[in-house]
N, C-alpha and C positions, 0 to 999 in steps of 0.2 A: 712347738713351744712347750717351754717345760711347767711341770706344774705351779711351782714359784711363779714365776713368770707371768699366767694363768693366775694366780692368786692377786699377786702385786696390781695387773690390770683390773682385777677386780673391785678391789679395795681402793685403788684409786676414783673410780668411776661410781662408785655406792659415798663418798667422801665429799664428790664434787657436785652430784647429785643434790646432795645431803646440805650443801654451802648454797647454791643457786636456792634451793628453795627458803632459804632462810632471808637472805639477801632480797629478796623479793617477796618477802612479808609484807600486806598492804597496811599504810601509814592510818587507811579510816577507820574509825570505830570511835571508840570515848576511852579517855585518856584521862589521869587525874595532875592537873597543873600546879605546881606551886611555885609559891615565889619567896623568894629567902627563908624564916624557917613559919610562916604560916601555914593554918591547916589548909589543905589541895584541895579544888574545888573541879567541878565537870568541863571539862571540853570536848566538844563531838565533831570529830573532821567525816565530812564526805565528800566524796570525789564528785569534780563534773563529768558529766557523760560527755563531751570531748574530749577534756585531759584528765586520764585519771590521776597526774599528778600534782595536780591543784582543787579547790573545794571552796567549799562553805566549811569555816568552824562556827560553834554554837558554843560560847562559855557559859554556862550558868550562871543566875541570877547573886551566887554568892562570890564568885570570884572577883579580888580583890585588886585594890592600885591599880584599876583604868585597864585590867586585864577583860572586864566585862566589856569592853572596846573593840578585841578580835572578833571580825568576822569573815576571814580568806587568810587561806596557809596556799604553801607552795612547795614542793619537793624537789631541793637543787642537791644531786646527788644523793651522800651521806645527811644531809642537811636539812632544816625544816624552816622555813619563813614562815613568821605567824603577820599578819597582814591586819591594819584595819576595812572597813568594809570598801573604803574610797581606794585604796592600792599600800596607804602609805606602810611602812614596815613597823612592826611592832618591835618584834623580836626575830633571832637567828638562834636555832638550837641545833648541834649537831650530834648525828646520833652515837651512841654509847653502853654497849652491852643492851642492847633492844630497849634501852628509853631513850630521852631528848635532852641534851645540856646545853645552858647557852644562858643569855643576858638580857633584860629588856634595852633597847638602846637609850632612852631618853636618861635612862640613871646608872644603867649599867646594871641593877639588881639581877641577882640568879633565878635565874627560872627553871624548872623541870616537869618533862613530863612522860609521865609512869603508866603502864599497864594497870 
């Protein structure tokens, strides 16, 4: 094998590396939400210890328009379901340069959520 060759494989492999560990960034920790252009307020996703790609969210006590409602998210895919505590769906955000974009359904309003 020529060193090229030797190179290219290399650089490939440090590339895809570099993409898997990205792609598999965990969705928990605390995130700040907003919704249309009000100030973002706290949400905290943690995983359940059987699926880590579902949890408990916790919004803070200031988030706004029934957002203080979410209490279960979901991870389909690229995608995030913000859940209320009973099952029903709040919102759908899909992911976006490593935040959340998407809509609440009941009015359609923007929602986002940010490192």
């Amino acid at each position: 094998m020529t060193k090229i060759g030797s190179l290219a494989i290399g650089a490939f492999l440090a590339l895809s590396t570099v993409a898997l560990a990205r792609a598999e960034e965990p969705v928990t920790g605390v995130w700040k939400l907003s919704i249309g252009a009000t100030d973002p307020c706290t949400l905290t996703l943690s995983s359940d210890a059987a699926d880590p790609d579902a949890g408990a969210a916790t919004p803070s006590t200031q988030c706004p328009g029934g957002l203080n409602s979410i209490g279960r998210w979901k991870q389909r895919g690229s995608s995030i379901q913000l859940l209320s505590p009973s099952g029903d769906m709040i919102a759908w955000l899909k992911e976006k340069n490593g935040s959340y974009q998407g809509s609440r359904l009941t009015d359609g309003q923007k929602l986002a959520l940010d490192r």
